[in-house]
N, C-alpha and C positions, 0 to 999 in steps of 0.2 A: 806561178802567175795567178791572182787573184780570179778568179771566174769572172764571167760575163754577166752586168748586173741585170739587165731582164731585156726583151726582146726588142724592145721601145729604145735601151741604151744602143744596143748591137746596133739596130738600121739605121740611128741617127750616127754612129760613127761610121758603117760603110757607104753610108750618103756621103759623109765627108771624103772619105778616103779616096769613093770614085770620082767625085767630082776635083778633086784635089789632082790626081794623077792625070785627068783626062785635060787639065790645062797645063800639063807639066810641071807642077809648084812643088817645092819640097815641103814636108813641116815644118824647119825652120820659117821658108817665105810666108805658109799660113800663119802662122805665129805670130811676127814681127807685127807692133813693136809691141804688143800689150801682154802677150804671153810667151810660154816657153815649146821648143819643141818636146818637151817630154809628156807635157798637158796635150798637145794634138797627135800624140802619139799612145797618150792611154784614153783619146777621147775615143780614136779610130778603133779600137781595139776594145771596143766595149766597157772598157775597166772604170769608167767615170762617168757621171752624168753633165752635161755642158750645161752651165748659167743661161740664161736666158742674155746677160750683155755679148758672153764669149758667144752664143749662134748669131748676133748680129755683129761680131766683128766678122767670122768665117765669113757669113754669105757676101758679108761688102768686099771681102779679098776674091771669093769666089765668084763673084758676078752675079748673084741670084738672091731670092730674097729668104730670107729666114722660114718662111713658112716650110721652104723647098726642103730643108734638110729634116722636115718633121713628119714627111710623111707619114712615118708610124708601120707596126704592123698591124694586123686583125687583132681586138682586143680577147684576150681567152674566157672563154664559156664562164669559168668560174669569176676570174675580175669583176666582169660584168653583170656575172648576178648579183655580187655583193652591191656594186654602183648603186642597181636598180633597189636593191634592199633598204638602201641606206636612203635611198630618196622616198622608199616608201615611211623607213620611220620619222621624217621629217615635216610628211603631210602628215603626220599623226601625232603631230607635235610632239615626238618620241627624240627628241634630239640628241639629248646624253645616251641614246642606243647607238645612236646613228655615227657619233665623234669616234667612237673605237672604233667602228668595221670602215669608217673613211681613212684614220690614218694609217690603218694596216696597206693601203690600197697604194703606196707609195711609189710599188714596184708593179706592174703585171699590165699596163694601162696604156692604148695608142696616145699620140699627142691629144684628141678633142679630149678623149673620155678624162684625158688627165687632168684637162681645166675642169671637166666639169667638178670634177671631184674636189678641185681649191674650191669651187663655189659652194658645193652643197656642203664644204667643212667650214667655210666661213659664216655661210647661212644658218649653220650647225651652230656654232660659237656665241652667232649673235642672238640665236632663240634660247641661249642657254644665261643669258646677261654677261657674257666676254667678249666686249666687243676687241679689245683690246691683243684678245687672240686671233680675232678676224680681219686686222686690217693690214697684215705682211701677207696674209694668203690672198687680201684681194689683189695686193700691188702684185703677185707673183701669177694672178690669172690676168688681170691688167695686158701687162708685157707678153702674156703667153696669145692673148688672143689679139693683140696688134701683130706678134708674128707668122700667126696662122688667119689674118686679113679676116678675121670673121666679126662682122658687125652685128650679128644679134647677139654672141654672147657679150662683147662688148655692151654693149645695154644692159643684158642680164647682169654684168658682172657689176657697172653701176650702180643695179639698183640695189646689189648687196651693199657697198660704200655708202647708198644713202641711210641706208638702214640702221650700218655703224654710226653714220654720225649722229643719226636721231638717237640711239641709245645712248651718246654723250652727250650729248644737249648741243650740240653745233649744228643747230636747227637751218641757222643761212646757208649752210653748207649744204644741207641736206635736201634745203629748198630748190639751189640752183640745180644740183643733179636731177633731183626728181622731176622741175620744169623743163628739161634737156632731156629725159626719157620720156614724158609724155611729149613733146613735138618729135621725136624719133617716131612713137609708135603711129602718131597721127599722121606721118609723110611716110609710112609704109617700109619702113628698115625693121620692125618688130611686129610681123600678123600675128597679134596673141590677147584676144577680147580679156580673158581672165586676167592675164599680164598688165596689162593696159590699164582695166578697173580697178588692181590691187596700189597699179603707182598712183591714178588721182585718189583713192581714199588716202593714200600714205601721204600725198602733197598736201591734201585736205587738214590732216592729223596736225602736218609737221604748217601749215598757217594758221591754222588754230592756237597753238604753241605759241606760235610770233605775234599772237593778238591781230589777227587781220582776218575778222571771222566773215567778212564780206567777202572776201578771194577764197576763203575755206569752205564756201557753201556754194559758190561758183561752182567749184569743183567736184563735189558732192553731188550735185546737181548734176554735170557730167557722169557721172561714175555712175549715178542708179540709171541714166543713160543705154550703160554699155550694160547693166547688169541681165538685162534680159534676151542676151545673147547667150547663156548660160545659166548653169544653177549651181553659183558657190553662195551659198548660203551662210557658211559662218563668216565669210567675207561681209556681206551685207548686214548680216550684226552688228558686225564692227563697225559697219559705214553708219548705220544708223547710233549707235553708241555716239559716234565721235560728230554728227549732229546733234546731238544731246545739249554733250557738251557744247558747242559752240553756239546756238542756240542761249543755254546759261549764261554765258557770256557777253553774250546779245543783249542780255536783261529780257529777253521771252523764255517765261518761265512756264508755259502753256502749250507752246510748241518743243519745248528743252524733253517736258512729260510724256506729249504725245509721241516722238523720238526713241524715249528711254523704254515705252513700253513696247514698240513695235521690236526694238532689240530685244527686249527680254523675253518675246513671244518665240522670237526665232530661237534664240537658244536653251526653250524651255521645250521645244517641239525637237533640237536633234539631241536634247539630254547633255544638253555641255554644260555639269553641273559648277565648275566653278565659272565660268563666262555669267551663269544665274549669278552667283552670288553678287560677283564683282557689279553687276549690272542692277542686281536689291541695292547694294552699297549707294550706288551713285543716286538712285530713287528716292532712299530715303534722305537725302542735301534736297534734293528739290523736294520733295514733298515738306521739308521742314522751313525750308526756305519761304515756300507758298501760303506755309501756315497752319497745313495739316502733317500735325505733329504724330496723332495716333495712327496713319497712314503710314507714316517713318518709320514709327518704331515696329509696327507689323512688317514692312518690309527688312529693317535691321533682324529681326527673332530668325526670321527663315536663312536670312545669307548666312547667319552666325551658324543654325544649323548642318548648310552646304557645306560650308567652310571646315567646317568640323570631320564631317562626313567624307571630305577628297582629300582631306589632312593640309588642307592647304593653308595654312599657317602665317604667308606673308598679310593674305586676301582675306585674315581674321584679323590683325592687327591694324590694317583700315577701317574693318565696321566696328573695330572697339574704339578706336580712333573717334568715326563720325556718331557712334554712341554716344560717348561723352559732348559733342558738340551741340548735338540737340536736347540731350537734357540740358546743359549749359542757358539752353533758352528759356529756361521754366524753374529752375531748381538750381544755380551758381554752385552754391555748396557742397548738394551732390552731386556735381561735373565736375569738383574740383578732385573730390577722391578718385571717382570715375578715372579720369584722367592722370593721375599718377600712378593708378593698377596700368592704365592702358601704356604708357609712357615706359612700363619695367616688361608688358610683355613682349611692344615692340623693340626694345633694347634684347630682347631674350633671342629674338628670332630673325633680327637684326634686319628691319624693315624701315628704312633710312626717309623715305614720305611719311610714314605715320609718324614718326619719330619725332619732324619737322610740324605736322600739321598739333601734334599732342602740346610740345613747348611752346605755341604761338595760343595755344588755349589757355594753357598755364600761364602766361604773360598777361594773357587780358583780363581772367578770375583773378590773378594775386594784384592787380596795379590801382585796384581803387586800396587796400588794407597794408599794401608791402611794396611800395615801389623799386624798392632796391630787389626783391625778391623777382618780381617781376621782367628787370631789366636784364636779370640773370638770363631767365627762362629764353626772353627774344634773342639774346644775345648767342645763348649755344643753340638758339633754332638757327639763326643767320650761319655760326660758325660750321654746324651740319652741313645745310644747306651749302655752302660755297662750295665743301669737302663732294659732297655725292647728289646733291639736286638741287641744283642750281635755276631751276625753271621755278621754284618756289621761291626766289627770294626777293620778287616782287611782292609778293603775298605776306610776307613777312613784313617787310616794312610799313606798307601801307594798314594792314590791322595794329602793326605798331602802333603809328601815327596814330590811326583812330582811337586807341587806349589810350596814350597822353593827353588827345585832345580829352579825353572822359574825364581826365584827373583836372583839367584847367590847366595844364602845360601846353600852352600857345606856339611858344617857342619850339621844346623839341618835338611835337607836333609836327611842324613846318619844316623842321630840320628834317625827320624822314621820312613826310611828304616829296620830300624834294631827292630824296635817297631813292623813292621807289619811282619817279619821271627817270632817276638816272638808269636804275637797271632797266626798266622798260625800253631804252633806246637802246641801250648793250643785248 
C-alpha cells in the first residue's frame, strides 16, 4: 500500500472519513455523481491529495463547508523554517533562491501555510519575469483561500494576479484588481499600512501605463500619505521614480527632475546599485530632453559604470539604448553607428524595450536618406513590440508618423497618426 503522503493528506482524509461515518454515508453516496468510491477511498486513507473542486463536492454532500475538512495539523519545525526562508530571500529580491526551497515545500505544510507558499512561489515567478508560471499557482491559492473563508489572503493573493497581469501588459485588468484591493484595505478587511502603500504606488504605475497621469498622481499622492507610517524606503524610490515618469508625461519636465533626483538620493543612500543605474538611465531622457545635454551624458558614464559593476546587462542595453538617443540630437551620424552596436548588444542579451526603442531610432536617422531602409526598421520595432512590449507601440507609431511627416509624407503621416489614437484607446 502506497504510504501516507504527509500529515496535511492523512487529517484531511480522516476529517472525511469521520465526518462521512458520523452521517452514516457510504463512499459510494460521498462519491455520487462526480467521483468514484475508490478516489474517497484512497482520499480517506491518506494515499491522495483531494482537488480543491472534489473538497467542495465532499463538504456539500457532507453538510459543511470546505474549510472544515482543512483543518490541517501543526506545520513541522523544519517546513516552516524553509517558508520563513523563502520569504526571506524574496524581500531580498533573491527570488530564483527562493523558486527551489518553495517547490520542495509541496508536502510537509498545514492548509494556511500551504497557500501561503502558492503565493510567495507566484510572487516568486513573477519577480523572476514568468508570469506565465504564476498565474495556475494564483487560481490554485484563489480557490484554496475562498475555502478556508480567509479574506486577507484573498486580497494578498489578488494582488499577486495584479502584478501578473502588469507583467503582461493587461494593465485594465490590473487596474480593476488593484482599485478592488485598495477599497478593501480602506474598509478594513486588510490592516497593512506597508501593504496598502505598495497597491496605490502599483495602481499609480499601472495609470501611468494607461496614460491617465492625473488618476496616477492621485494616487501617489495617497501613497507618500500612508508612507509615513513606516519606513520602506525602497518602496518610496519607486514611488518617487514612477512620479518621474508621469510627471514626463505630463510635459513638466521640472517637476519629472525634481522626482527623479529624490529617487536616486534614496537609492544612492541604501546602495541599490542597479536601482542607481536604472534611475542615471531615466535622468539622462530628461536631462536631454530639457536641453542639458552634458548633464545626460554625465549621468549615462556613471549607470553604464553600475551597470557594468552588478553585471547587470539588461539595465546596460538601455543606457546604450538612450546613449545613442541623445547623441542622435547633435551628431545623426554618430547615433546612427551608436545605434546599430547598441541594436546587436541588445539582440545579444536579449533585452526586447531597447531592442524596440534602438529600431524606432534607426527608422527616424535612415527616413530622410533610405526610406525604404527606414520602414524596415519601424516595421520590425512594431513587429517586436506586438511579440513582447506591447506598451511601446503607441510610441512607435507616433515617432513614425513624425518621420514621414519630416520627409513631406502628408499621407502616411496621417495614416499612423491615426494607428497611434487607435492603440492608445486598446
Amino acid at each position: 500500500m502506497p504510504a501516507v503522503r504527509s500529515p496535511m493528506v492523512a487529517d484531511v482524509g480522516a476529517r472525511i472519513r469521520s465526518l462521512r461515518t458520523a452521517k452514516g454515508l457510504t463512499q459510494a453516496q460521498v462519491a455520487e455523481p462526480n467521483y468514484t468510491k475508490a478516489y474517497i477511498s484512497m482520499l480517506e486513507s491518506g494515499r491522495t491529495r483531494a482537488s480543491m473542486k472534489a473538497l467542495e463536492h465532499i463538504a456539500g454532500v457532507l453538510g459543511v463547508k470546505p474549510a472544515d475538512l482543512l483543518g490541517g495539523v501543526a506545520a513541522p519545525a523544519r517546513p516552516q523554517f524553509q517558508l520563513l526562508e523563502a520569504r526571506r530571500y524574496i524581500e531580498q529580491q533573491r527570488a530564483t533562491d527562493a523558486i527551489p526551497l518553495l517547490e520542495a515545500l509541496e508536502e510537509g505544510l498545514g492548509a494556511s501555510d500551504q497557500l501561503v507558499r502558492l503565493r510567495y512561489l507566484a510572487v516568486a515567478y513573477n519577480l523572476t519575469g514568468q508570469p506565465k508560471q504564476a498565474f495556475p499557482l494564483i487560481e490554485r491559492a484563489q480557490r484554496m483561500a475562498d475555502l478556508l473563508e480567509d479574506a486577507e489572503e484573498q486580497v494578498r493573493v489578488n494582488a499577486v494576479l495584479a502584478a501578473a497581469y502588469s507583467r503582461t501588459y493587461a494593465y485594465e485588468e490590473a487596474q480593476r484588481l488593484l482599485r478592488d484591493i485598495v477599497a478593501a484595505c480602506d474598509n478594513g478587511v486588510l490592516n497593512d499600512p506597508a501593504f496598502h502603500f505598495r497597491r496605490l504606488v502599483d495602481l499609480a504605475v499601472v495609470l501611468t501605463n494607461l496614460r491617465q497621469p492625473k488618476q496616477a498622481l492621485a494616487a501617489y499622492e495617497r501613497a507618500i500619505a500612508l508612507a509615513d507610517k513606516f519606513r520602506d524606503r525602497p518602496s518610496l524610490g519607486a514611488l518617487y521614480s514612477g512620479m518621474a515618469k508621469t510627471h514626463q508625461d505630463e510635459g513638466d519636465l521640472e517637476a519629472a527632475i525634481m522626482y527623479n533626483q529624490k529617487s536616486l538620493q534614496i537609492f544612492e543612500e541604501l546602495e541599490l546599485f542597479d536601482q542607481v543605474a536604472c534611475t542615471l538611465d531615466n535622468a539622462a531622457l530628461l536631462y536631454s530632453e530639457y536641453g542639458n545635454r552634458e548633464r545626460a551624458r554625465e549621468c549615462l558614464a556613471r549607470a553604464a559604470e553600475l551597470a557594468v559593476e552588478t553585471q547587470r546587462d539588461g539595465t546596460l542595453a538601455s543606457i546604450r539604448a538612450t546613449e545613442a538617443e541623445v547623441i542622435a540630437k547633435s551628431d545623426p551620424k554618430h547615433a546612427l553607428d551608436m545605434a546599430q552596436d547598441a541594436l546587436k548588444f541588445a539582440r545579444k542579451v536579449d533585452q526586447p524595450d531597447a531592442q524596440v526603442r534602438l529600431l524606432v531610432l534607426l527608422g527616424e536617422l535612415r527616413m530622410s536618406s533610405n526610406a525604404a531602409a527606414a520602414r524596415r526598421s519601424f516595421q520590425e520595432a512594431r513587429q517586436l513590440s506586438e511579440e513582447r512590449s506591447p506598451h511601446l507601440l503607441r510610441v512607435i507609431f507616433d515617432r513614425w508618423s513624425h518621420a514621414a511627416e519630416s520627409t513631406g509624407d502628408s499621407e502616411e503621416a496621417l495614416r499612423l497618426a491615426r494607428r497611434a489614437l487607435e492603440t492608445a484607446r486598446t
